[in-house]
C-alpha positions as CSV (number, residue, x, y, z in Angstrom):
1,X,-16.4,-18.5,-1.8
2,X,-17.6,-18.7,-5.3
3,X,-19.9,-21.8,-6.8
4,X,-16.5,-23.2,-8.4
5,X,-15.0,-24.0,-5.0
6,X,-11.8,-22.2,-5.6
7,X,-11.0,-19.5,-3.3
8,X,-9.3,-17.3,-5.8
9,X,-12.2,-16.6,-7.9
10,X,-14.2,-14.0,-6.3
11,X,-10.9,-12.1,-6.4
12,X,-10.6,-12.6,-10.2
13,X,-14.1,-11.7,-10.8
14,X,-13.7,-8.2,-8.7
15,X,-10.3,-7.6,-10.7
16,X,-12.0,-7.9,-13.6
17,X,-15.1,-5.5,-12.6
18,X,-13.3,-2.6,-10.6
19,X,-15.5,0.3,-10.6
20,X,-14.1,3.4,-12.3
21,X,-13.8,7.3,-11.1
22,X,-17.0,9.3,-11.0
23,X,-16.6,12.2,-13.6
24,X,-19.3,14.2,-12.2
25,X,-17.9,14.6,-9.2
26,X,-14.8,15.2,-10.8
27,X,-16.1,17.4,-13.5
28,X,-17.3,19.8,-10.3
29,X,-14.1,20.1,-8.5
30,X,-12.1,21.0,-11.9
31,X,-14.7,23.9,-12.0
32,X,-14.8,25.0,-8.5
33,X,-11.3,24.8,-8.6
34,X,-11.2,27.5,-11.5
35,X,-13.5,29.8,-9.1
36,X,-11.2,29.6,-6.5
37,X,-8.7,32.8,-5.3
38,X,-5.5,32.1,-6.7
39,X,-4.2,31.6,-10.2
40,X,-4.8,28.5,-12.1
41,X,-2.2,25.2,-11.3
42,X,-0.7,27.9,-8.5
43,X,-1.3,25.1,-6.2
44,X,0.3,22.3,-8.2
45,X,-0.2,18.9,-7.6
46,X,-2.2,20.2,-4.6
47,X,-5.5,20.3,-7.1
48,X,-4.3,17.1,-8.8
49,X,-4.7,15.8,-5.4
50,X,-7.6,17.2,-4.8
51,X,-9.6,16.3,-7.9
52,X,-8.6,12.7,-7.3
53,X,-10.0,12.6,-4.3
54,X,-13.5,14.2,-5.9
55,X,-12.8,11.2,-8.2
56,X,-12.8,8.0,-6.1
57,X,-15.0,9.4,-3.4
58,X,-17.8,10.8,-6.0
59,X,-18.1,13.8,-3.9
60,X,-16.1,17.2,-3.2
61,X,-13.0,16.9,-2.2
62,X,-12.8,16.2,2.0
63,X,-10.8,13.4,4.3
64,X,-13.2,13.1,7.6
65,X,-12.5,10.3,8.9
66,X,-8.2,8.9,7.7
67,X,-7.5,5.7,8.9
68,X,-3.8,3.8,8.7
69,X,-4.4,0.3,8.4
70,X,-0.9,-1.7,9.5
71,X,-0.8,-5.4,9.2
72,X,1.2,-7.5,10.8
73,X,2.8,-11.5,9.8
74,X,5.8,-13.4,10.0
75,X,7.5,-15.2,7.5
76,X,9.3,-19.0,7.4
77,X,11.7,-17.4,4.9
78,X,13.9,-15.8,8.2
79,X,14.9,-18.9,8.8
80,X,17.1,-18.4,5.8
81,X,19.4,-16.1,7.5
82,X,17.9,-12.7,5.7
83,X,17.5,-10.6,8.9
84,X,19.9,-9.8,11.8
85,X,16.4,-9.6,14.0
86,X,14.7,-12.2,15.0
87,X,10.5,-12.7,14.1
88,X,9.8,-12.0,17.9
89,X,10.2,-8.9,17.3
90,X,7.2,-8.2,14.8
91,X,4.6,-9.3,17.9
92,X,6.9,-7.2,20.3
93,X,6.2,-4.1,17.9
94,X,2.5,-5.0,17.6
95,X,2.5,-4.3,21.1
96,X,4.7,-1.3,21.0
97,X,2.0,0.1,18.6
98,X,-0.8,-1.0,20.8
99,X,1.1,1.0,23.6
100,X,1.5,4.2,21.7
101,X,5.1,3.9,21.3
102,X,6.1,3.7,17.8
103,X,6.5,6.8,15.3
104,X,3.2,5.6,13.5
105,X,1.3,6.5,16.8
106,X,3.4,9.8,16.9
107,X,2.4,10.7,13.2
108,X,-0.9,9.6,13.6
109,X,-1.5,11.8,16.4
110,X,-0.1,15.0,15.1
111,X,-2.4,14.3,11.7
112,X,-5.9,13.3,13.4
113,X,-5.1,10.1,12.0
114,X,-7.2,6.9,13.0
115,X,-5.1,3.6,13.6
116,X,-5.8,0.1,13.5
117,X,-3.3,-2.8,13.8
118,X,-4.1,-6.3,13.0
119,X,-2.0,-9.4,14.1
120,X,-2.3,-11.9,11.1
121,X,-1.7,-15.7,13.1
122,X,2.3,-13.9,14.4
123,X,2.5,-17.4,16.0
124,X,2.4,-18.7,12.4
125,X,4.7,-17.9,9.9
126,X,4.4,-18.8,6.3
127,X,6.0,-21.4,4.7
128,X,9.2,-20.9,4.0
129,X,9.3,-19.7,-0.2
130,X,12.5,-21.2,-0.6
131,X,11.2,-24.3,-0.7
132,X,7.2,-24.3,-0.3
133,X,4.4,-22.2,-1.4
134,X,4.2,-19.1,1.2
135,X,0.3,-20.1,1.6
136,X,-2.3,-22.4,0.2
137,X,-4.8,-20.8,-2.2
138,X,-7.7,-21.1,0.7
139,X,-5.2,-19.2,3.2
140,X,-3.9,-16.5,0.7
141,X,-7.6,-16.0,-0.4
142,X,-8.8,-16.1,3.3
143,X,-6.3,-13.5,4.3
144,X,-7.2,-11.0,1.9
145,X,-10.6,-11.1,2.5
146,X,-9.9,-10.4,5.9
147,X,-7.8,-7.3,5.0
148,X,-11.3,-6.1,3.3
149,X,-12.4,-5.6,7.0
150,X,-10.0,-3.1,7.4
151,X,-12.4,-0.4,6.1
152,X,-15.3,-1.8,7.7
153,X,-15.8,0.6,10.2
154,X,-15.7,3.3,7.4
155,X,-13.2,5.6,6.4
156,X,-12.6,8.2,3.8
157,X,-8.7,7.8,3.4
158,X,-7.0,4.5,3.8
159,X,-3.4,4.5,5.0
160,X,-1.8,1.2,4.5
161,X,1.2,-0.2,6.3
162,X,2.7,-3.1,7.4
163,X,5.4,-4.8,9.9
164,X,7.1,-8.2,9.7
165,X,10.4,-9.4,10.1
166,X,12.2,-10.9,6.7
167,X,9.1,-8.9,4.5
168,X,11.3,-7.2,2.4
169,X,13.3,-10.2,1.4
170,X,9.3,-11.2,0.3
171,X,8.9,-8.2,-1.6
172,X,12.1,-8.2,-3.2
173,X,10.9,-12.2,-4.5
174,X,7.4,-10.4,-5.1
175,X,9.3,-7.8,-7.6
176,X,11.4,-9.9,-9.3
177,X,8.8,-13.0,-9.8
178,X,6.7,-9.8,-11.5
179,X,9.1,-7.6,-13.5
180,X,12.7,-9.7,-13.8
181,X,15.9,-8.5,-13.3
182,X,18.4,-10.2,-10.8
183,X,18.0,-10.5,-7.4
184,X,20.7,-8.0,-6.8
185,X,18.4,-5.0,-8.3
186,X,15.4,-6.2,-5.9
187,X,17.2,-6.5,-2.6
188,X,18.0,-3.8,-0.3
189,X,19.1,-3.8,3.8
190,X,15.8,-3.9,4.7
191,X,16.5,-3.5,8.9
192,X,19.8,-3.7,8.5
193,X,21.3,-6.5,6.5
194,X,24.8,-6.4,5.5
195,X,27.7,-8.9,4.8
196,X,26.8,-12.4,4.7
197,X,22.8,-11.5,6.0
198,X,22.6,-9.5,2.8
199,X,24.2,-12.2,0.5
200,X,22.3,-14.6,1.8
201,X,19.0,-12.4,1.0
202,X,19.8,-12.4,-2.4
203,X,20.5,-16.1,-2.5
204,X,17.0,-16.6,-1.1
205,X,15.0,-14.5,-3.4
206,X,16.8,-16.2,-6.3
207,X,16.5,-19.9,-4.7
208,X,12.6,-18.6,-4.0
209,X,12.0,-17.1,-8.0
210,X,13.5,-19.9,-9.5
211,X,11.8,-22.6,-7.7
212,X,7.8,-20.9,-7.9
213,X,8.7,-19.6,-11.5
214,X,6.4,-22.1,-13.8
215,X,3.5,-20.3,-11.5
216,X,4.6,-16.6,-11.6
217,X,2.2,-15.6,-14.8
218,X,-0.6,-15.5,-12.9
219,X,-1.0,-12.5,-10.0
220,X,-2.7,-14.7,-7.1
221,X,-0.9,-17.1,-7.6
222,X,2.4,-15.5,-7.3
223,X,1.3,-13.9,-4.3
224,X,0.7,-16.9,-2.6
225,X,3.7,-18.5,-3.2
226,X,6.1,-15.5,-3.1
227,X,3.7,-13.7,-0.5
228,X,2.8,-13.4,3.2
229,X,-0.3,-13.1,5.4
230,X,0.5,-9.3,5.6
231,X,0.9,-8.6,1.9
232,X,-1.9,-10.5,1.1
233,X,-4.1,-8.7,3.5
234,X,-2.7,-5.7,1.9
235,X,-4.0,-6.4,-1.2
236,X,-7.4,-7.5,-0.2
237,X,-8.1,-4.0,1.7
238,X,-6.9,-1.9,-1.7
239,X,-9.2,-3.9,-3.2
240,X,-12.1,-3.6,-0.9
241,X,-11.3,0.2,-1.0
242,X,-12.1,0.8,-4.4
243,X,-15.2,-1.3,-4.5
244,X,-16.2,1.0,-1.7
245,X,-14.6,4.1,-3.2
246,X,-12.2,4.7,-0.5
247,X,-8.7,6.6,-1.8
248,X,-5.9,5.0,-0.5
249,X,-1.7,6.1,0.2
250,X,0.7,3.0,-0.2
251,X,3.2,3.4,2.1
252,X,7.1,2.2,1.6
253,X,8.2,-1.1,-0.2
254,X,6.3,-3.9,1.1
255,X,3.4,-2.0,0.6
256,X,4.5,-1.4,-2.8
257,X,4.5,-4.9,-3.7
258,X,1.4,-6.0,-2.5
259,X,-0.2,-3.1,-4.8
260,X,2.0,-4.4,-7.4
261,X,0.1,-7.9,-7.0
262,X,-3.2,-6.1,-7.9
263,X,-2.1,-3.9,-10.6
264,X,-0.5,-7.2,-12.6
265,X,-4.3,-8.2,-12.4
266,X,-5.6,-5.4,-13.7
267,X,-3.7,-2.4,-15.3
268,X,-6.6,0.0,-13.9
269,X,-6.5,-1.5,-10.0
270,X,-4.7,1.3,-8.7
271,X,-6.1,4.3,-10.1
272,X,-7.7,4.9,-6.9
273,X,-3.8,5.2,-4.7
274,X,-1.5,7.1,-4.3
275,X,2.2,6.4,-3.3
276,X,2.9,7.9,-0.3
277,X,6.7,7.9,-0.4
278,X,9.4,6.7,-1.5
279,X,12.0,4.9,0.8
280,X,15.4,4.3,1.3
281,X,15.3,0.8,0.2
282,X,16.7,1.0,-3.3
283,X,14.4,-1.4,-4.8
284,X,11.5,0.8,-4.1
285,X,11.9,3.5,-7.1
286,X,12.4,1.3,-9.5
287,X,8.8,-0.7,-7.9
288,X,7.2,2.8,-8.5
289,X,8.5,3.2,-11.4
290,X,6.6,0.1,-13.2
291,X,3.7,1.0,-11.4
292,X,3.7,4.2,-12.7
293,X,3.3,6.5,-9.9
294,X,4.9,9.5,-8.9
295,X,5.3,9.8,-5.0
296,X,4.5,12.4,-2.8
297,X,7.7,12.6,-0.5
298,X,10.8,11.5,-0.4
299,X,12.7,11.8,3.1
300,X,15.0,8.7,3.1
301,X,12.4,6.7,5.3
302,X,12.6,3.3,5.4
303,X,10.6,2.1,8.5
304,X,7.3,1.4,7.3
305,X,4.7,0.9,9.6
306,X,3.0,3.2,7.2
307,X,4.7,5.9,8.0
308,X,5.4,7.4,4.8
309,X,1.3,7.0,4.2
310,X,0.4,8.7,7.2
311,X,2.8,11.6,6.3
312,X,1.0,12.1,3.4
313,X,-2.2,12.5,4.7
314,X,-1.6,15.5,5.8
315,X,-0.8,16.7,2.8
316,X,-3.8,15.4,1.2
317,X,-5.9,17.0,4.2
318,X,-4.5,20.0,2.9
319,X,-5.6,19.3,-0.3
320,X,-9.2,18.8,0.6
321,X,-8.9,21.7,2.9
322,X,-7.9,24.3,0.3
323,X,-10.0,23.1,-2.0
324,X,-13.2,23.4,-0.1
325,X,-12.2,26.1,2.3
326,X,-10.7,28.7,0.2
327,X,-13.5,31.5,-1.5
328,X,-14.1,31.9,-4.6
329,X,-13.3,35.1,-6.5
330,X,-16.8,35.9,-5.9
331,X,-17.2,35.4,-2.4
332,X,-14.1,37.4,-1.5
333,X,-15.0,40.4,-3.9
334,X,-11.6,39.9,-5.5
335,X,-11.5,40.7,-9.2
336,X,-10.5,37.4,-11.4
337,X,-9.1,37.5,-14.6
338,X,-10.7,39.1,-17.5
């Protein structure tokens, strides 16, 4: 904690001091790239890919070691009505992934893809946002922090996903407290919400919006009160990433908003990701769109669990892998152009 005593401000003071790409590095895969046997841009956003990694790693392009990160929380907002599952089921799929049973452990095993799941208090959910704060300050700031661990272990690639029953009704609250609209534009099915369940989501993310909104100006503090222990954990290990020059893939919407968080801090804070995909929930183009990205897939996913992220890896290993593994018109005695 900082010498003020609020837990926020460490987090404002890293916002403010993100470290930028490393030219060098990127400089030198521009030029290999021009050496390299195939026409120039033939590869597309392949080399765009590939000199962003050179960029936020400070090296030439590679992915060693990929990790997907998925967090899990629950949220007091579900006793709203929002979902048509109960918040059981997040622990019971925090298990499912600790068995090997979800499609994350499938994607992650046909990738090489390393996989860590963290529980974040299940037994706890956060306050309901239709009519408290999601989290104190201390908790928000204590969560994030602990979503910096993810990478401790070290990685070259960072994955990040999430699961948590009612979290897209939170990142739908998230979007609008950020951007504006109606709720309506925000809210999608999410795991299925139709009828009644779907009117009442909207109803909640207005009820939430409009009672937080005097507090909505400042980034933290929206994500505490609109937020959950998952999204804020998302945020901190984005964070934590580009301090320690880690690339990372945002997976589907949830994801999306917790990057959203960051960016709303600081315009530059997500130079360093990439979006993954983008999903079936209808909210989630139009969250791209404001961030500015341009995803890498789009296969009308929508079950998170960083799924989309993981599928992407592969196609940024493929990146790395053309990029250093292909010869250069010298090495392969092929004539370039004159």
């Amino acid at each position: 904690m900082s010498a003020s005593g609020l837990p926020f401000d460490d987090f404002r003071e890293l916002l403010r001091n993100l470290p930028g790409p490393d030219t060098t590095a990127l400089v030198a895969a521009r030029e290999r790239d021009a050496q390299l046997t195939k026409p120039p841009g033939a590869l597309g956003r392949l080399e765009e890919i590939a000199f962003w990694l050179a960029a936020w790693t400070g090296r030439s392009p590679a992915v060693n070691r990929p990790l997907v990160a998925i967090f899990a929380g629950n949220h007091g907002v579900t006793r709203q009505g929002v979902t048509p599952f109960p918040s059981s089921v997040t622990a019971q799929m925090v298990e499912n992934f600790a068995a090997g049973g979800a499609a994350i452990n499938q994607i992650c095993i046909s990738h090489d893809l390393g996989l860590k799941v963290f529980d974040l208090a299940l037994e706890y959910p956060t306050g309901d946002i239709t009519e408290e704060a999601a989290l104190s300050e201390r908790d928000c700031a204590a969560t994030m922090a602990f979503g910096m661990e993810a990478i401790a272990g070290g990685t070259d690639l960072l994955c990040i996903g999430e699961m948590g029953i009612g979290n897209t009704t939170i990142a739908a609250a998230i979007n609008l407290g950020l951007y504006g609209g109606s709720a309506e534009e925000w809210v999608g099915p999410g795991t299925g919400s139709d009828g009644e369940i779907l009117q009442r989501k909207v109803a909640a993310v207005e009820r939430a919006v409009a009672l937080h909104r005097d507090h909505l100006s400042d980034p933290l503090e929206l994500l505490r009160r609109l937020g959950g222990r998952e999204i804020a954990a998302m945020a901190g290990a984005i964070l934590a990433a580009r301090m320690q020059k880690v690339p990372v893939i945002i997976d589907g919407y949830v994801a999306t908003a917790a990057a959203a968080v960051l960016k709303a801090a600081n315009p530059s804070a997500l130079d360093h990701c990439l979006i993954g995909h983008v999903s079936a929930e209808p909210g989630h183009i139009r969250a791209i769109e404001k961030l500015g990205k341009t995803p890498l897939l789009a296969l009308g996913m929508r079950l998170g669990e960083g799924t989309g992220a993981a599928l992407a890896a592969g196609i940024v290993k493929a990146a790395a892998a053309c990029h250093g593994g292909m010869a250069t018109f010298a090495q392969a005695g092929v004539s370039n152009k004159s």
